[in-house]
C-alpha positions as CSV (number, residue, x, y, z in Angstrom):
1,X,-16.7,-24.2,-18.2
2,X,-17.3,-21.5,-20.6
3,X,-14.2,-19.8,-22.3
4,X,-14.3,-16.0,-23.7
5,X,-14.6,-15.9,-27.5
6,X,-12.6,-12.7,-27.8
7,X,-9.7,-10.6,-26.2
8,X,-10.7,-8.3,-23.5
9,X,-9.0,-5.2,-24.7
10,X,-7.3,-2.8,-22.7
11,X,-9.8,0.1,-22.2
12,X,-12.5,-2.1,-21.1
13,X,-9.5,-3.5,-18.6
14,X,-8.8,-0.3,-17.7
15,X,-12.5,1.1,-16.7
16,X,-13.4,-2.2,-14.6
17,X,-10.2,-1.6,-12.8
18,X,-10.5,2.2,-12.5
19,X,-14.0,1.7,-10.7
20,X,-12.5,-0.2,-7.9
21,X,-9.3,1.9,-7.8
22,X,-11.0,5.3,-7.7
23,X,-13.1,3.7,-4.4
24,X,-9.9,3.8,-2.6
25,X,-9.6,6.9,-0.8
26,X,-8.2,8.5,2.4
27,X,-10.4,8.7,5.0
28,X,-11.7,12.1,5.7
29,X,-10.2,13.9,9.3
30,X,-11.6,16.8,11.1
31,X,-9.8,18.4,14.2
32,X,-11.0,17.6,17.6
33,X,-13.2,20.0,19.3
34,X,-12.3,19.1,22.7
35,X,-8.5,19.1,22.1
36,X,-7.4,19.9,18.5
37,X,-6.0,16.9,17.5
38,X,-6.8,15.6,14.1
39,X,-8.7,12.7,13.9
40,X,-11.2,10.3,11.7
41,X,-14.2,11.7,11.5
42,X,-17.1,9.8,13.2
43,X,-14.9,7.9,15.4
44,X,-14.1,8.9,19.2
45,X,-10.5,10.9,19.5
46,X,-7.4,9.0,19.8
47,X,-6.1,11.5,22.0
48,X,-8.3,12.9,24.5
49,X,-11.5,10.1,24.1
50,X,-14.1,13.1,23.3
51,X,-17.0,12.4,20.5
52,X,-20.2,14.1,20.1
53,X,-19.7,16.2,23.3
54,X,-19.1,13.6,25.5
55,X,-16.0,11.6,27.0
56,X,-16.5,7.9,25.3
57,X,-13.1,6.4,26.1
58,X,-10.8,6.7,29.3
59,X,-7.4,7.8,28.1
60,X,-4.4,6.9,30.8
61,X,-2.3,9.6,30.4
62,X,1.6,8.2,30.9
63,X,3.4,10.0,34.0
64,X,6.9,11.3,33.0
């Protein structure tokens, strides 16, 4: 199995891992049209089931 001949030095360290690091990001929200709640953008509301102008999911709401 083939060794390294030298010492990988820091800053060549710190670039390879900075690439994969600065990937890592919070996904971007938008508010809800239908209901104002924020949400993840491209993905069908948590709170009310609306994307795209239509109602994708039945939401149950609980009775108090």
């Amino acid at each position: 199995m083939a060794t390294p001949k030298r010492k990988t030095s820091h800053a060549r360290t710190s670039q390879r891992k900075a690439q994969w690091l600065g990937s890592l990001r919070a996904p971007s929200t938008l508010l809800c049209p239908h209901c104002g709640e924020v949400t993840v953008s491209h993905r069908a509301c948590p709170s009310c089931g609306w994307y795209k102008g239509r109602d994708v999911l039945k939401i149950e709401v609980a009775a108090k």
